[in-house]
C-alpha positions in Angstrom: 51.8 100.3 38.3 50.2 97.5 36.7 51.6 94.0 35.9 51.3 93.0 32.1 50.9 89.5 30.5 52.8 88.7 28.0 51.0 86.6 25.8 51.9 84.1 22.5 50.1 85.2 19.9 49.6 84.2 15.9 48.8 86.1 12.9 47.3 84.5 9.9 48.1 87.5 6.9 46.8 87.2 3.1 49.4 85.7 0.9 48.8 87.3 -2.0 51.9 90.3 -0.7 54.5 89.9 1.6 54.1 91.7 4.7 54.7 94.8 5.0 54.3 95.3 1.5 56.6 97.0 -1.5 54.1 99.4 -2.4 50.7 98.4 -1.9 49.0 99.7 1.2 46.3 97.2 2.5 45.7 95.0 5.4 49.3 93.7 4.9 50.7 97.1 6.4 48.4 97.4 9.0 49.3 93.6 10.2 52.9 94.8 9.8 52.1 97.7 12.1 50.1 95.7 14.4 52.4 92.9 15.0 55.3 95.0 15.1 54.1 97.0 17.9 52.7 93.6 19.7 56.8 92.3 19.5 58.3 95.8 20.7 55.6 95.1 24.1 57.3 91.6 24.6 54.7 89.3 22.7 56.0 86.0 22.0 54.2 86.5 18.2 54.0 84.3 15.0 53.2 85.7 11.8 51.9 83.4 9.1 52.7 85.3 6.0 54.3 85.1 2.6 58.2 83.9 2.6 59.1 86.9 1.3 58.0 89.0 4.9 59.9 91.6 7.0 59.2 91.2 10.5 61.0 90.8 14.0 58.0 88.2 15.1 58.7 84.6 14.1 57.5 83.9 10.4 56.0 80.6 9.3 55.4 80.4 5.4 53.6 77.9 3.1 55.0 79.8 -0.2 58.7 81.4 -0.5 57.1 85.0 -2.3 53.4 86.4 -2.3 51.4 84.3 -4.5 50.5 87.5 -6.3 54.4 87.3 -7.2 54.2 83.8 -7.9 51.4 83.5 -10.0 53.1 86.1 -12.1 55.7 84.0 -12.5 53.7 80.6 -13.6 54.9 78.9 -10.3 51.3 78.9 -8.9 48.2 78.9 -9.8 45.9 78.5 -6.9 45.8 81.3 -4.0 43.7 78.7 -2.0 46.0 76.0 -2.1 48.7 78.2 0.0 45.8 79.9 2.2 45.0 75.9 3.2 48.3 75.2 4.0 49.5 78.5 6.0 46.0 78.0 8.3 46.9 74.8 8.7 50.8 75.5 9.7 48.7 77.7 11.8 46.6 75.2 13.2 49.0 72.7 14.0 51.2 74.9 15.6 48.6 76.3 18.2 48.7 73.6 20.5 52.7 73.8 21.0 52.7 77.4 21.1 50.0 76.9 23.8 48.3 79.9 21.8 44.5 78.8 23.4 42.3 81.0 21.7 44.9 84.0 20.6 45.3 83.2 16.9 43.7 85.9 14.8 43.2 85.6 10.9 42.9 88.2 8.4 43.1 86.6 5.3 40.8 87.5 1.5 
């Protein structure tokens, strides 16, 4: 049998949708799926996504909704202004999470 590593990872997702998403099927359900399945092997896994996320990882957001939500509501007006901040919750959180080169963005 062989020994597995458990490993810390992070997950940058888009912000425009939480994740997994109410009904639209994109790269927010396949992160879902993919750090879903990376928790139920024991990953220690951070997921960088829209307030408004499901997930059993830990979840760090820079808005409280998707911005696609938010900008509908006139409480935003600029995705890239949240994108900046979430990488750079991201960023700033790799070298306490001791995350090396295991933080993987998928952000449009």
């Amino acid at each position: 049998m062989t020994r597995r590593t458990l490993q810390r990872i992070g997950v940058v997702a888009p912000l425009w949708m939480p994740v997994p998403p109410v009904t639209y099927g994109g790269i927010e359900r396949h992160l879902h799926l993919l750090v879903e399945e990376l928790v139920r092997r024991g990953h220690d896994v951070t997921l960088f996504a829209a307030g408004d996320s499901r997930t059993s990882a830990t979840l760090q957001s820079a808005c409280s909704r998707g911005v696609a939500t938010l900008m509908d509501a006139g409480e935003a007006c600029f995705y890239e202004h949240y994108l900046n901040a979430t990488l750079a919750l991201a960023l700033a959180s790799a070298p306490q999470r001791n995350w090396g080169d295991r933080v993987g963005a998928a952000i449009g």
